[in-house]
C-alpha positions as CSV (number, residue, x, y, z in Angstrom):
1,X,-8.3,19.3,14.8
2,X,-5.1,18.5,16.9
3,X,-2.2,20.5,16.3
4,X,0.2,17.8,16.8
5,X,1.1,14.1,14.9
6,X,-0.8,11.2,17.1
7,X,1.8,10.2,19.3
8,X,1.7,6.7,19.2
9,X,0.8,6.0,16.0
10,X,3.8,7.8,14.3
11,X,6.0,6.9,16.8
12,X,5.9,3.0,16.2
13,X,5.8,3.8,12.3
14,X,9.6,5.1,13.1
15,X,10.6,2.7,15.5
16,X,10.0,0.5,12.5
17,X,13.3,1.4,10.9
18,X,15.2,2.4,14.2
19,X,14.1,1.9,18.0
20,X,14.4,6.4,18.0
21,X,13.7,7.6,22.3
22,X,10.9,9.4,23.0
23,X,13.0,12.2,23.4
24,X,14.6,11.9,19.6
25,X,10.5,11.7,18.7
26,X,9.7,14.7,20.2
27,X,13.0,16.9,19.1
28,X,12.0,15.7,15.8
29,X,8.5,16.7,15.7
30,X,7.8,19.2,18.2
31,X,8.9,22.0,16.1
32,X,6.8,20.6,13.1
33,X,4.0,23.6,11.2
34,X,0.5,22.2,10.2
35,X,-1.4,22.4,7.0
36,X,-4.3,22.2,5.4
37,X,-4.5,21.1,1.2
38,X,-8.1,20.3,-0.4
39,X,-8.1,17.6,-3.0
40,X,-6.2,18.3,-5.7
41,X,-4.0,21.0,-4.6
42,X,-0.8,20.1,-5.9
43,X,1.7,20.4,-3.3
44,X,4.9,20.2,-5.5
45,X,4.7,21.0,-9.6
46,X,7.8,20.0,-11.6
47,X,10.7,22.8,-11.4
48,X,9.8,23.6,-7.9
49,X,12.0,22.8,-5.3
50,X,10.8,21.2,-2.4
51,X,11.6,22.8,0.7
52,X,9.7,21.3,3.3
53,X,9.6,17.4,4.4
54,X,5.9,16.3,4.8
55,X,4.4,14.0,7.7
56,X,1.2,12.7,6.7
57,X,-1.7,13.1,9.4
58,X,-4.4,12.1,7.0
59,X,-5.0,12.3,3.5
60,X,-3.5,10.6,0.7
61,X,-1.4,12.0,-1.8
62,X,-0.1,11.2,-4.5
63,X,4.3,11.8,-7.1
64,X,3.6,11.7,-10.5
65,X,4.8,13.0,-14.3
66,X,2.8,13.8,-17.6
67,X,3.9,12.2,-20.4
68,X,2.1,11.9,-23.9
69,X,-1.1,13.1,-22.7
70,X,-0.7,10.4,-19.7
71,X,-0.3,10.5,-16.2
72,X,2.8,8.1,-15.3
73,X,1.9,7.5,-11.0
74,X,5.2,7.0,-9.5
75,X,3.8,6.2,-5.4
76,X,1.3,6.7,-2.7
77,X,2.0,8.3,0.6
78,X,-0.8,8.2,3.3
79,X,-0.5,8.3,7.3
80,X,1.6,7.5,9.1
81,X,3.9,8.0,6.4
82,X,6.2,10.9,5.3
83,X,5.5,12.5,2.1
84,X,8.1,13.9,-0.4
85,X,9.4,13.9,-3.7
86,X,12.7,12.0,-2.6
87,X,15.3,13.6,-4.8
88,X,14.2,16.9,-4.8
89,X,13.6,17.5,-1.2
90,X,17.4,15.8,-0.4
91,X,19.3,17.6,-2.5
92,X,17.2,21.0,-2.8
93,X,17.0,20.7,-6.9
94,X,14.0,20.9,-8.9
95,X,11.5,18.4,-9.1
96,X,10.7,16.5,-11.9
97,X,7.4,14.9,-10.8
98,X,4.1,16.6,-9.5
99,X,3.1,16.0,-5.6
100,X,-0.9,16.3,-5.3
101,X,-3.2,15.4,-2.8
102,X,-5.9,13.1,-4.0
103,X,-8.5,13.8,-1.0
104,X,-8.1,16.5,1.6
105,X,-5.1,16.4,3.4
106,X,-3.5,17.2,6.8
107,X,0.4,17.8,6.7
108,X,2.7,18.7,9.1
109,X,6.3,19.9,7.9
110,X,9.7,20.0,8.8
111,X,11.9,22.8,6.3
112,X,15.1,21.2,5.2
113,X,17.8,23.3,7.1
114,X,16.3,22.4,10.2
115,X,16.3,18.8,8.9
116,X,19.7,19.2,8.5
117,X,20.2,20.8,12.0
118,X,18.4,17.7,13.6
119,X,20.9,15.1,11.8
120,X,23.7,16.8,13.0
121,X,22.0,17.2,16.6
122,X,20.9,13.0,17.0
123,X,22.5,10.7,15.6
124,X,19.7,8.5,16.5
125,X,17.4,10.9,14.2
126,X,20.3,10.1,11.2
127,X,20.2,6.9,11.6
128,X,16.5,6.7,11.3
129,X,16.2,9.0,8.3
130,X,19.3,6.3,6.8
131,X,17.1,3.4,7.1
132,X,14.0,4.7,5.9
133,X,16.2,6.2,3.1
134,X,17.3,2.1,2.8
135,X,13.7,0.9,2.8
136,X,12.2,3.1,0.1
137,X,15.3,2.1,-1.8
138,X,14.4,-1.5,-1.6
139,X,11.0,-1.2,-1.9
140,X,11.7,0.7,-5.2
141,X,13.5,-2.2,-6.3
142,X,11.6,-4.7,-5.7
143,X,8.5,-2.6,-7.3
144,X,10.7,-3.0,-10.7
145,X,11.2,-6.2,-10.2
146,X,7.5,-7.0,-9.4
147,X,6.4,-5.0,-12.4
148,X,8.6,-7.3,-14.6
149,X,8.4,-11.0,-12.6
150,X,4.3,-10.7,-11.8
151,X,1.7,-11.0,-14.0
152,X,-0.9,-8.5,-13.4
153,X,-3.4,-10.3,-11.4
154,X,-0.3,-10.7,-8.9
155,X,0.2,-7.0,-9.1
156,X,-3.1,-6.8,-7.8
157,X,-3.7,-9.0,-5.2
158,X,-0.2,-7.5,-3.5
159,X,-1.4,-4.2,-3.7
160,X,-4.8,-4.9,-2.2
161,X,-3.3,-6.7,0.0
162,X,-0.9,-4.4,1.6
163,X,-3.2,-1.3,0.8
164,X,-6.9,-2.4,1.0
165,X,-8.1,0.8,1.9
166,X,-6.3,2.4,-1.5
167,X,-9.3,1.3,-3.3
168,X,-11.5,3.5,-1.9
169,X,-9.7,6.6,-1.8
170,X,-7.9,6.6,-4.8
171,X,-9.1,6.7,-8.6
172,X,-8.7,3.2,-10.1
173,X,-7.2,4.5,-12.8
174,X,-4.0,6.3,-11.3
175,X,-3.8,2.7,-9.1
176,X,-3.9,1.0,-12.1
177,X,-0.8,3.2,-13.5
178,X,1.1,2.4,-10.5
179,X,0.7,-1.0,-11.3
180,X,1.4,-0.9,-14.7
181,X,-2.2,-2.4,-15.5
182,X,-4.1,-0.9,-18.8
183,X,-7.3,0.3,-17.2
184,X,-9.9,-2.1,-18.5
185,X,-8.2,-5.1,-17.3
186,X,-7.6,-3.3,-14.1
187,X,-11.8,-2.9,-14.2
188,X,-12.1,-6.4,-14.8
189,X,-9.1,-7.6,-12.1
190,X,-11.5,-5.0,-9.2
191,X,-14.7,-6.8,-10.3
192,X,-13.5,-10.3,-10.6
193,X,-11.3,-10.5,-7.7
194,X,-12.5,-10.3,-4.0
195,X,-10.9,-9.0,-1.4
């Protein structure tokens, strides 16, 4: 196991959202800690805080709540992505939602106040936290609007599109909650249509 994130392959996942140096990379993550979680650790419960900010070097995990004996699946984080239960970890309060891994999971963390230290070191570092910040925004919105304007074979077909490898890694039946998709037709929608 390497003790640090793959260079390259988390570097261009930031310089998605803002062209950060190498230099701004490396001040960001060369001060990171590693960890382990086995499947179904859950990483954040609700009324924790969460302290840390997660980099994902494999693994997927999963934010969720319970409600009336159900499991309500809120996202998905997987590499290169970060990991976090958003509100919690930015303004330190408790967290409403769960934050589980669904298969083993590699993580390497950054605790907040040195977060915080970082944004007021760079500004190139705040500005790329801002924009992925914007991005997760939008891409909340438009999963509302998606779950209202699409019927559910549409669902589908944009989530396998953009996350083929979901469907192997994750139970169908918490991708089918993300969706919004009752189970059985969400059966029928993974034997019926081919990706």
């Amino acid at each position: 196991m390497t003790t640090s994130l793959d260079f390259m392959e988390h570097y261009e996942y930031f310089r998605q959202f803002h062209d950060i140096s190498p230099a701004d990379y490396h001040l960001l993550t060369d001060h990171l800690q590693y960890r382990s979680f086995k499947k179904g650790t859950a990483i954040v419960v609700p009324g924790q805080v969460q302290r840390d900010l997660y980099f994902v070097k494999s693994g997927v995990q999963m934010a969720s709540f319970e409600a009336d004996n159900k499991t309500y699946v809120i996202d998905f984080s997987y590499s290169p992505a970060l990991c976090a239960i958003a509100e919690s970890f930015s303004f330190q309060t408790p967290s409403k939602y769960f934050l589980t891994c669904l298969t083993d999971s590699e993580l390497a963390c950054l605790p907040y106040t040195q977060l915080q230290q970082l944004l007021d070191q760079s500004q190139s570092v705040e500005r790329l936290f801002r924009r992925m910040i914007e991005r997760m925004l939008a891409d909340m919105v438009n999963m509302h609007i998606n779950l209202r304007a699409m019927t559910i074979e549409e669902r589908y077909r944009s989530f396998c599109s953009k996350n083929p490898e979901l469907l192997h890694l994750v139970p169908h039946k918490y991708i089918a909650s993300y969706l919004g998709i009752d189970p059985t037709n969400f059966s029928k929608l993974f034997n019926q249509v081919k990706f």
